[in-house]
N, C-alpha and C positions, 0 to 999 in steps of 0.2 A: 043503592048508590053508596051509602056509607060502607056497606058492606065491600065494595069495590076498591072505595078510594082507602079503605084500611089495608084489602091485599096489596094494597097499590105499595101504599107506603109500606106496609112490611117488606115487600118485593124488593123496594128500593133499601129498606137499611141491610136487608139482607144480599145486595146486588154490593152496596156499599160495603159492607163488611168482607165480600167474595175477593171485592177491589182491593181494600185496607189491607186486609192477614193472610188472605187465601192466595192470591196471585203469585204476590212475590214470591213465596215459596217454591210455588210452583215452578215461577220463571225461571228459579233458579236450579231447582231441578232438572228442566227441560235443557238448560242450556249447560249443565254440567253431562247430561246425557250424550248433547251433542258433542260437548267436548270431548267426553271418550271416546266416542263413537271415531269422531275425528282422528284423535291419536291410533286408534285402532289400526282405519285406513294408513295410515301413516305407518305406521311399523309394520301392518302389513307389507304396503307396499317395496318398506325398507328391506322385510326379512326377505321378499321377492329379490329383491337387488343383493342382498347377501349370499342368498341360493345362486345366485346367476353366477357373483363373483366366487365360489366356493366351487364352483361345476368348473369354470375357469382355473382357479388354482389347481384343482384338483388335474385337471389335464398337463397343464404344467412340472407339476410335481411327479406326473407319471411317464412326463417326456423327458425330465432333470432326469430320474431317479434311472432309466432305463439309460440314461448317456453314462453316467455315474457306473454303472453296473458294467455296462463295456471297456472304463477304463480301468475301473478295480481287476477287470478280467484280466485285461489286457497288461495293466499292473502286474496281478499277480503269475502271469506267467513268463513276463521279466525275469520275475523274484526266484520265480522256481529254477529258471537258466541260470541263475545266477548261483542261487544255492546249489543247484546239481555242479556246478562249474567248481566254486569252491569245495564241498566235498570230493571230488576228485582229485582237487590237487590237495587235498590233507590226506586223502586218503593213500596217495604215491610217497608223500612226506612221512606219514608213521609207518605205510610200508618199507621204505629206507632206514627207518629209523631201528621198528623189530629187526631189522637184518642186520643193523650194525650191533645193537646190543648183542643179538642172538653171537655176533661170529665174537664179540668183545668178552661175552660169559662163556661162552666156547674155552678161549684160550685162556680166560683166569680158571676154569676147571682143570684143563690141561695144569697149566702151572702150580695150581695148586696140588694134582693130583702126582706130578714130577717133586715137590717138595711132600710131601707126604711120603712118598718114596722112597726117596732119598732121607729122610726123617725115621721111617721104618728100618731099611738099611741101617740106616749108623746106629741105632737102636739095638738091633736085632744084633749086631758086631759089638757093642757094649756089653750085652748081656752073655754075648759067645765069650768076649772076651773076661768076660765077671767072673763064665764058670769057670773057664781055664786058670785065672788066678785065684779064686778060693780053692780048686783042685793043688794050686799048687802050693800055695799055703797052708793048707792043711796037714802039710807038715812042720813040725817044732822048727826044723832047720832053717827051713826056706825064710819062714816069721821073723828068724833072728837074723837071718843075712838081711831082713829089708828093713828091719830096723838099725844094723848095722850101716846099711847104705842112705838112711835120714843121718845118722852123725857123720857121715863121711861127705853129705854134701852140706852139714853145718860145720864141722871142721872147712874145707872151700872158701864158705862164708867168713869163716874169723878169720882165717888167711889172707882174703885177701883185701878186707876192708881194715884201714889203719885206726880207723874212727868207731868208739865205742858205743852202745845205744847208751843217750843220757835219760838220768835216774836218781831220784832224790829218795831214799828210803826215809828219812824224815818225813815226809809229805805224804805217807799210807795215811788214806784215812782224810784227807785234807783236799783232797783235787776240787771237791765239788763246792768249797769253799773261795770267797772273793781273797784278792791279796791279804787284808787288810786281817782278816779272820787267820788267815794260813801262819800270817807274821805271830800274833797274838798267842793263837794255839801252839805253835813253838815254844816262845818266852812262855810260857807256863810249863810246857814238858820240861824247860832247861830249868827254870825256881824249881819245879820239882826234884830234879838229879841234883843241885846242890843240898838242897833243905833235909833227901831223905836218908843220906849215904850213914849216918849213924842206927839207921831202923834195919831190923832183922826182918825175913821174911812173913814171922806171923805179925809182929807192930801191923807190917804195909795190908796183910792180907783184911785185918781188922777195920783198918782205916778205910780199905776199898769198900766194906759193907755200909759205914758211917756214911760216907762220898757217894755212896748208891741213894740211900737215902736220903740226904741231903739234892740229888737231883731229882728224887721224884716229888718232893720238897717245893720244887722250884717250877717242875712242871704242873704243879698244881695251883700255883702263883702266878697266874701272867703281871701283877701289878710291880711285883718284889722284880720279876728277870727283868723290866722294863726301866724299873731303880737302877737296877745292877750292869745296865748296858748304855743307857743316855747318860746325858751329861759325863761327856767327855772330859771336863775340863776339871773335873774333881773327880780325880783316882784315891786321893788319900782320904774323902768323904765316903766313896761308895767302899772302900776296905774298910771306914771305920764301922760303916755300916755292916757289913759283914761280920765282923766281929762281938758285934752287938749281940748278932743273932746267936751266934755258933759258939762263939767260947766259951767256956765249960761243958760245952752240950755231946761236941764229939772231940776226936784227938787234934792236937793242936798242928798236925801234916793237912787234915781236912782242910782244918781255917785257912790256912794258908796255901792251898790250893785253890781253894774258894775265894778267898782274898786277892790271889792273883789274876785268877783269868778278871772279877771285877773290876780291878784296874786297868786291864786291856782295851786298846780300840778294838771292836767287834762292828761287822760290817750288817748285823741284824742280831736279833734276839737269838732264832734259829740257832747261829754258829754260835752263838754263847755255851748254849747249852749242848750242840755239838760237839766240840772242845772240850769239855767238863766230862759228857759220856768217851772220847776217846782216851781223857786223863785219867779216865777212873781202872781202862783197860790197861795202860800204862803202867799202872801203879799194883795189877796183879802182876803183870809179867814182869816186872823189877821183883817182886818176890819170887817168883819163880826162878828168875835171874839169881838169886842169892841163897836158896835152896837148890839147885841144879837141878830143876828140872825143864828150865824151859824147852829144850830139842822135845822133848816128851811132850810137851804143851803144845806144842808149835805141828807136831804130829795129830795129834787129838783133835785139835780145833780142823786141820784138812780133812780127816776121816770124817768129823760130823758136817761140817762144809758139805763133801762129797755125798752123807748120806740124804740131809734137808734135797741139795741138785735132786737127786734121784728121787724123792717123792716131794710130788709138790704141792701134794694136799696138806702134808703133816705141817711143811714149808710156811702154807697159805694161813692152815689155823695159831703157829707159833707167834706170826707177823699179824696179826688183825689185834691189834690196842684196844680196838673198840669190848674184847671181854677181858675178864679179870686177870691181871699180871701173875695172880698166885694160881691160877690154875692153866695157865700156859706154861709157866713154869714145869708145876707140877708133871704137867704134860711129857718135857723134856725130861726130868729126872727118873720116869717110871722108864726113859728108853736111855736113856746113855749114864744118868748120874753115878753110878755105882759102876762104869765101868769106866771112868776117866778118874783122870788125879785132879786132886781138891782144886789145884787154881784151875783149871782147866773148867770146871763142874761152878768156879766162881765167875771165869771170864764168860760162860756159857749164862748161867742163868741173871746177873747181872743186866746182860747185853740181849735175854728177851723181856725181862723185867722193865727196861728202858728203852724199847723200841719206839717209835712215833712214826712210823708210817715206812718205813726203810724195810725192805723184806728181808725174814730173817736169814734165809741161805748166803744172800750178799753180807750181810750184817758182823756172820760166822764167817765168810771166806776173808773180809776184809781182817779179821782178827786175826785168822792165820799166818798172814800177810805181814801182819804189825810182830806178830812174836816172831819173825825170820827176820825183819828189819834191825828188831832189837838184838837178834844175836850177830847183825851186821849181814846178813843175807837179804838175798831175795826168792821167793819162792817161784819154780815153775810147776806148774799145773802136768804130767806128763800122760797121756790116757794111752794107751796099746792094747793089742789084739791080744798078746799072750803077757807073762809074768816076765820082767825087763833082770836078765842078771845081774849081780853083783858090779862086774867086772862094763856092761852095759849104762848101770846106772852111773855108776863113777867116771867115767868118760864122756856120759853126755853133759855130767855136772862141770865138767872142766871145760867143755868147748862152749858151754850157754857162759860162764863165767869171763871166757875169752871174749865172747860176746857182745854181751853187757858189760865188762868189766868193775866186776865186780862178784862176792861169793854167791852160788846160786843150790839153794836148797829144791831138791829132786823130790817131788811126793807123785807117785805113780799110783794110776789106778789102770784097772782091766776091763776093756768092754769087747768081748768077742767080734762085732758088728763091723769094727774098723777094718778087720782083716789084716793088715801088718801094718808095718812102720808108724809114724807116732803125732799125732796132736798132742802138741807143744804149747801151752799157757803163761805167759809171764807180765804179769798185770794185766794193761788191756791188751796186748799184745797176742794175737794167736798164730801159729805156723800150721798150717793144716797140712803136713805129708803124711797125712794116711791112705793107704790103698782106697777107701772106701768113699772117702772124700774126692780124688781123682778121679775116683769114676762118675762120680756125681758131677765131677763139672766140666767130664768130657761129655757125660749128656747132655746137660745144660749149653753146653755150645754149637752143638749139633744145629743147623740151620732148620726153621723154622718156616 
């Protein structure tokens, strides 16, 4: 019994304890169970209604998609009428169009092949006619009747124009100069023809070497030219200045050419020193003037003129400042120095010694230029096919003089190429009646 009622009560604490800890867990297992279980159904049953409406869409979308598909058809072969339609009429449009260009290059071939032609021809009749006049100038005679017939249609010319060409022989040397400069450089040439008329030729020849000097002097100074050119309003400060420097040092003509152009208004530095290198030129050909040899100088300087034109390399290395003055020099005396007269070999190396960028063939012609001015002339340039006679040159120096009025110094030179009659030079002034030039601008006009 005891034995019983012990299982009894074990039974019961152990029934108790099943009830207390063990249940609840359980209940809530069970019913966490159910609840899944539940949901399960549930989204089963949802994913079933999902499938159904997906079998749905899906019919739809394959009844949209086949309508869709008939209109894109039906669309797209619209589009192709439409495209086919336009293509055709672009394609009648560029067709019109290659046809007009075609028959448009047509007739610009045409035309241009009538101008060509015609360009050929008058060509072809230039050059027929080229040989027929070097044929015929090939002889001495012919050469001189058609240089004959340039003075006889410049004789025409003085006849019947009452009005001379105007011409300031002062003003060689000066053109590219403002007023102001032009005025200046005068008043010094003229202080100079009062101050020198007591000096003999070698005094002045001496004093141009000291004056040479004194400019390269000067170009080695920009601070001193810039002294010597501002401050306008004290001329008898910058000559005393002047004075400062140079008296005792060179002859007292120097100073005072020195002195003078400082007192001048000068319309830049440039023209200062401009005016100084054409004074210095000046101041040989008054020697020359006083030794008689200027015509002989005045010669010399055209022939070397002429020789620099004709090469223009020797020209190019004479004029580059940039190497040494003593060996461009140099240069020129191994070709001309010993065959010109002393001023001549002075106005020459002088004037490449004090170049600054001015070519020297110009440099040389413009001196020419200045020694005919100073013997009261003016020089013409005259070039021809053959050598111009005696009796030739003197006739045309009287009808250019009628001309210009005034005397005109004749330096002829010879270039076979011209073929006859005469390119004529007198300052800037050119007259081109040469044969060879005519024909050059009757081709030249020939239509194109």
């Amino acid at each position: 019994m005891d034995v019983f009622i012990g299982q009894l009560v074990g039974f019961a604490i152990i029934a108790f304890l099943f009830w207390k800890y063990v249940r609840p867990p359980l209940q809530r297992m069970v019913r966490k169970q159910q609840d899944a279980i539940d949901r399960q159904v549930a989204e089963s049953e949802e994913a079933a209604h999902r499938v159904t409406d997906a079998k749905a869409a899906h019919e739809r979308a394959i009844t949209q998609g086949k309508d869709e598909a008939e209109e894109l058809r039906q669309g797209a072969a619209r589009d192709a009428e439409g495209i086919k339609s336009d293509l055709s009429a672009q394609a009648d449009h560029e067709v019109k169009r290659i046809t007009e260009h075609g028959e448009a290059q047509v007739s610009l071939v045409r035309s241009n092949l009538v101008r060509q032609l015609r360009t050929d021809l008058g060509l072809t009749a230039i050059d027929k006619a080229g040989e027929l006049v070097r044929g015929h100038l090939s002889n001495p005679d012919a050469q001189a009747q058609s240089v004959d017939r340039v003075i006889d249609e410049l004789e025409s010319m003085a006849a019947g124009s009452a009005d001379t060409v105007p011409h300031s022989a002062e003003l060689i040397g000066l053109h590219s100069m403002r007023a102001g400069s032009r005025e200046a450089a005068l008043n010094v040439a003229r202080e100079f023809d009062s101050a020198s008329g007591d000096l003999d030729g070698a005094a002045l020849t001496s004093a141009s070497v000291e004056l040479t000097q004194v400019i390269e002097f000067l170009n080695g100074n920009p601070v001193l030219r810039k002294r010597l050119t501002d401050d306008d309003d004290n001329p008898q400060g910058k000559k005393q200045l002047v004075h400062t420097l140079l008296d005792g040092k060179v002859a007292p003509i120097v100073v005072d050419v020195v002195a003078s152009a400082a007192s001048q208004r000068w319309s830049s530095t440039a023209d200062f020193v401009a005016g100084l290198r054409r004074q210095n030129a000046l101041v040989v050909l008054t020697a020359a003037e006083k030794d008689g040899t200027i015509e002989r100088v005045e010669d010399e300087l055209f022939r070397v003129s002429r020789l620099l034109e004709a090469n223009p390399q020797l020209a190019s290395l004479l004029s580059d400042h940039t190497h040494d003055a003593d060996k461009r020099v140099g240069l020129l005396e191994k070709l001309v120095g010993q065959q010109v007269n002393s001023h001549t070999w002075y106005l020459l190396s002088h004037t490449i010694r004090l170049l600054h960028g001015q070519p020297a063939d110009m440099a040389v012609d413009r001196l020419a230029e200045l020694a005919a001015a100073r013997r009261g002339e003016s020089v013409a340039h005259v070039v021809s096919a053959a050598e111009l006679s005696s009796a030739q040159t003197d006739r045309l120096s009287s009808v250019l003089g009628r001309i210009y009025g005034r005397t005109i110094s004749v330096q002829t030179e010879v270039r076979p190429e011209l073929l006859g009659g005469l390119r004529i030079g007198v300052g800037d002034e050119v007259i081109d009646a040469d044969i060879a030039t005519r024909l050059a601008k009757a081709a030249e006009t020939l239509p194109r």
